[in-house]
N, C-alpha and C positions, 0 to 999 in steps of 0.2 A: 412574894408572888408577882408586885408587880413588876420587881428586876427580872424576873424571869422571862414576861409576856415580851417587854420594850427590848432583849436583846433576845427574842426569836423572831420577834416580828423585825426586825435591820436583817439578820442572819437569812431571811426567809427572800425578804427584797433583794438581798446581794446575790442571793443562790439566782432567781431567775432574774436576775439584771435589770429591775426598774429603777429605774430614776425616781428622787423620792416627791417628783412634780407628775410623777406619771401612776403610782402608786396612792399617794395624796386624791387623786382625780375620779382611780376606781373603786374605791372609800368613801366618794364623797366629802369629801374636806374642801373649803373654799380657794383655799392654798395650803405649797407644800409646809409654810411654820407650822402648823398645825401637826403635821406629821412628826416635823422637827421636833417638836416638843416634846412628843411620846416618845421617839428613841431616847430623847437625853433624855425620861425620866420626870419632866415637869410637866407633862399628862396624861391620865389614865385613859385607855381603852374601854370605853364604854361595852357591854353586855352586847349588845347588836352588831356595834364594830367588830369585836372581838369575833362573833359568829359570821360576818363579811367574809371578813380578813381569812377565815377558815377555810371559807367557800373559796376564795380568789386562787388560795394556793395549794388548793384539796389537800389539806390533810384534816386530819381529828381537831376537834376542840382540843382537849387535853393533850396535846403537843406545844402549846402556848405555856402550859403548866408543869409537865412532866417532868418529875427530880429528878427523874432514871436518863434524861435527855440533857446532852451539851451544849448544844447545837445555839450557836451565838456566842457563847461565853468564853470557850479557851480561844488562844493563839496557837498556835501550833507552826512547828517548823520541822519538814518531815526531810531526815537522808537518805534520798534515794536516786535513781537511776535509772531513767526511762519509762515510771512508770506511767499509763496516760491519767490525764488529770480527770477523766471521770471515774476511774478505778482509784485513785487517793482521795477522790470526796466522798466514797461510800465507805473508804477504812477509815475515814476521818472520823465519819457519822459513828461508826464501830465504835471505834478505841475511847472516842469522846464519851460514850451510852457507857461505856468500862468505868471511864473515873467518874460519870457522875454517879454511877451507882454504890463505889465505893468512897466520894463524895459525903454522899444520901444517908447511908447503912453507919458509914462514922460518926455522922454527927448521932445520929439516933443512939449510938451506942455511947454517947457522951462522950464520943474523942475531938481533943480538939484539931481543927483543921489551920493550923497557920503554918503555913513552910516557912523555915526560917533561913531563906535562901541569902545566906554574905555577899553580901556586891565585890567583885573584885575590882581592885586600882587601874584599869585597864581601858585605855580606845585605842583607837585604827591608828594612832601615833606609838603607841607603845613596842617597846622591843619583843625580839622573841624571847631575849634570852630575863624581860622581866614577865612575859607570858609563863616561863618553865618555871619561876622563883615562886609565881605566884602557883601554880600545879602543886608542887612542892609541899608551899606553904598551909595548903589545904587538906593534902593528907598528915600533914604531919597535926592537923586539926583535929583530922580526926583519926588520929589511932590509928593508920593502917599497916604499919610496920613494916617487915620486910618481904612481905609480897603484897603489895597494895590490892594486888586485882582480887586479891580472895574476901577481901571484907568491903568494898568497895562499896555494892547495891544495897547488902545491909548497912552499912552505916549511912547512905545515903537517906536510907528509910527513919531511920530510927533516930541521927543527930542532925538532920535536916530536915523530918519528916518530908522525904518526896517520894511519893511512889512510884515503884520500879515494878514494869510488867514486861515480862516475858513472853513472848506471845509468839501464833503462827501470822505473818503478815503477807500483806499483798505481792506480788512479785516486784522484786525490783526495791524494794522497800527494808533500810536497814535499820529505821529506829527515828523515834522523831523527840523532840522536846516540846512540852506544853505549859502553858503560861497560866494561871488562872490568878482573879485576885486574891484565894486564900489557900492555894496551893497550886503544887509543880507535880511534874507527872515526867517523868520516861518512859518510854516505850523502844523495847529492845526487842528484834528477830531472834527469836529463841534458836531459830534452825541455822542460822550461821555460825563459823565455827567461836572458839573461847576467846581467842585473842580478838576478833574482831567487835563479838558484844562487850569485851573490857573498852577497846578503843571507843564504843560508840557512847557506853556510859560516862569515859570521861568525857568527852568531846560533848554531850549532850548539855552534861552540869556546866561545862564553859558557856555556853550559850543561857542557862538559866540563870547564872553569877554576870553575866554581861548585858539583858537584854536592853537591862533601860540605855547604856551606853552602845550598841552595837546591836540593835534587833534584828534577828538574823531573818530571811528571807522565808518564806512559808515552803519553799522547794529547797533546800539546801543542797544543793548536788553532788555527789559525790566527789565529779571533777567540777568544782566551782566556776560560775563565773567569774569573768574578769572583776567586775565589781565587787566579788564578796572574795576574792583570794584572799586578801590580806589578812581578814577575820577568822578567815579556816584558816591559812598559817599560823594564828597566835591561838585558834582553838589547837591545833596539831600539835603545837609546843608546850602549851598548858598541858595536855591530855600525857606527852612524854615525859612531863616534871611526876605530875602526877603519879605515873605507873611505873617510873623507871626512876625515882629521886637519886639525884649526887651520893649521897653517903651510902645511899643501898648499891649504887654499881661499886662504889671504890670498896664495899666489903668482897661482892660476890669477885672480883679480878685477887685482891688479897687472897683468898679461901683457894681462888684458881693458883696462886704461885705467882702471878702476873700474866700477860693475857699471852697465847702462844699465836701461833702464824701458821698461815697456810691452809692447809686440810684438817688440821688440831685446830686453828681458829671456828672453820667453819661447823665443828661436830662442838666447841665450846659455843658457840653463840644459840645453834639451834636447841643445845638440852637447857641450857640457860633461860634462853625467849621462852619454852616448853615450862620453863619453873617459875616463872615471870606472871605467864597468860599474855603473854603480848609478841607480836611476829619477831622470826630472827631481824627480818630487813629494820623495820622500827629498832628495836633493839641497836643493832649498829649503827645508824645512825645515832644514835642517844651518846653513842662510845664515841663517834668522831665527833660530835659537838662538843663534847669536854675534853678532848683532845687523848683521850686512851687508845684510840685507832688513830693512825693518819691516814692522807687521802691516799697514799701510795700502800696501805699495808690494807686496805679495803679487800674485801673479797668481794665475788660478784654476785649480782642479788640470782640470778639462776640455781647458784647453788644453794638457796638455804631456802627454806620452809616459807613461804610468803604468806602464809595465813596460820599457823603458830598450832596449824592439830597436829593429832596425833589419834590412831587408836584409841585412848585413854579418853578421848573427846565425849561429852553427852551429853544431846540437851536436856536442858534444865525443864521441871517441871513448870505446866502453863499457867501462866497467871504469877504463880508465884505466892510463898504461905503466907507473908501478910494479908496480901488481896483476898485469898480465899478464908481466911479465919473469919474477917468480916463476913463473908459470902455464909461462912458457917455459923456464925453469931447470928444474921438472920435469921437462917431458918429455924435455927433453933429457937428465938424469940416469937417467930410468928410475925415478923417485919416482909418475910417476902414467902411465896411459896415455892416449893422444889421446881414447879413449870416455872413458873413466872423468872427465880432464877437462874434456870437455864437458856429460858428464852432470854435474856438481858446476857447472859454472856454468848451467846447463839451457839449453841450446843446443844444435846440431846442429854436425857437425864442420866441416861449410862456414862455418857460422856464427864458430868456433872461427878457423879462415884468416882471414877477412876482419876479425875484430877485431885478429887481432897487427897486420895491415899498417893499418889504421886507428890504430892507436896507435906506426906508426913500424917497427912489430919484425919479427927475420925470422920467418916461421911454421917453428916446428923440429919438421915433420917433412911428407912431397910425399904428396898430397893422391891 
């Protein structure tokens, strides 16, 4: 409880911009050490502070306490594109209210919560082509055979324990990574196309295997800044070992005869990218790095599919069935109620029904 108070109360200060001599001051504390003390943890918020502290920044008492609340505790690194920063700090507050509640409901349910996120060998000196080794190295860790991208989220889940959510997100917003100390979190735009949630998943896990060496920026952008290129190159490269490994292209060209040219090249690369889950353009490039295309036998990216749909596209169910099994272990224990949680995923309880049986599951409890 009291880790909880000490990192909403800093979260709360940073959200409206006090300085912790100016915060300290409307507390009443003689000086900022005093304050100092209670974020790191070496002192408790006394009863009346606590109800201060409440008053100063209107919200509930029990927002200091709330398991079902993030807020202070992850890192987050969101990829997006424009969107403005007061609309990514209320999907922050969102997605963050998402894992701590699946957080909350696991531990209850005796799971235990430790991601066992592998550090990979890798800083802003490294190559690309030890970024792709190490992609590689990772799937070939975990079982994903020969289309990585189809076992990809689940195994994420299940041999790393980090939850992957699928979700509707803010505009502009493609998926972010979350840091916690005893777990890791994705969060994927459900509504963008297949290839693009493949790339975000890999790209994201790069970022959760790198942060202590590379912590990426809390805005990740799309189109990077200058200062973060380098990291998003070697995430880009990672995320291509990954989804597109050496030995899986040299079968799929084998199986092809070898690769052909021309107008036959570009109808092979787009049904290939299409059976991959990753764009034709990715794709080819993946071919000219190991030198199966040259730069003269390149086609040009107008003609091939840049985002890897197809008809055959569909988003995926929200949330996702591990997230909601918990959701459904609840309520079936009697840990949350059916409002209660809908309100924590902000949905309506109809809404609530038609996601269990969207993801498979029985809805436990008659409508």
């Amino acid at each position: 409880m009291h880790n909880l108070i000490k990192h909403r109360l800093h979260y709360l200060r940073e959200a409206h911009h006090f300085t912790q001599e100016e915060l300290a001051q409307k507390l009443g504390f003689k000086d900022r050490q005093t304050l100092s003390q209670i974020e790191n943890g070496e002192r408790k918020l006394s009863s009346s502070e606590l109800v201060l502290a409440a008053h100063i920044f209107s919200v509930e008492l029990d927002f200091f306490t709330d398991p079902f609340e993030l807020a202070g505790e992850g890192r987050f690194s969101w990829r997006q594109s424009g969107t403005p920063p007061e609309i990514l700090d209320a999907f922050e507050l969102k997605a963050g209210r998402w894992i701590a509640t699946y957080r909350h409901l696991s531990k209850l349910k005796g799971k235990a919560i430790n991601s066992s996120i592998r550090r990979l060998a890798l800083d802003r000196r490294s190559s690309f082509e030890e970024a792709v080794e190490e992609g590689e190295a990772i799937g070939r860790l975990l079982g994903l055979g020969e289309v990585p991208s189809e076992r990809l989220a689940e195994s994420l889940q299940k041999e790393l324990d980090t939850l992957v959510l699928e979700v509707d997100t803010a505009p502009g917003i493609s998926g972010a990574a979350c840091q916690l100390t005893q777990m890791n979190a994705i969060v994927v735009n459900r509504n963008e196309p297949q290839s693009r949630r493949n790339y975000d998943l890999a790209h994201e896990l790069f970022h959760l295997m790198t942060w202590s060496t590379m912590p990426p920026p809390r805005f990740d952008d799309i189109v990077p800044a200058r200062e973060n290129k380098r990291v998003e190159q070697l995430a880009e490269n990672f995320a291509a070992g990954l989804l597109m490994p050496g030995d899986v292209m040299e079968r799929y060209i084998q199986e092809a005869g070898g690769l052909p040219r021309g107008g036959e090249l570009v109808s092979w690369l787009n049904t290939t990218a299409q059976r991959l889950g990753v764009s034709a353009v990715a794709l080819q490039w993946r071919l000219v790095n190991i030198k199966a295309i040259s730069m003269k036998d390149r086609v040009a990216d107008e003609l091939l599919r840049h985002n890897g749909s197809s008809p055959k596209d569909a988003v995926p169910p929200k949330f996702g069935k591990q997230f909601m099994e918990v959701i459904g272990w609840a309520i079936d224990n009697g840990q949350v109620s059916v409002r209660r949680a809908a309100k924590l995923l902000d949905i309506t309880v109809d809404e609530l029904s038609t996601i269990f049986e969207g993801n498979g599951l029985r809805v436990p409890y008659d409508l």
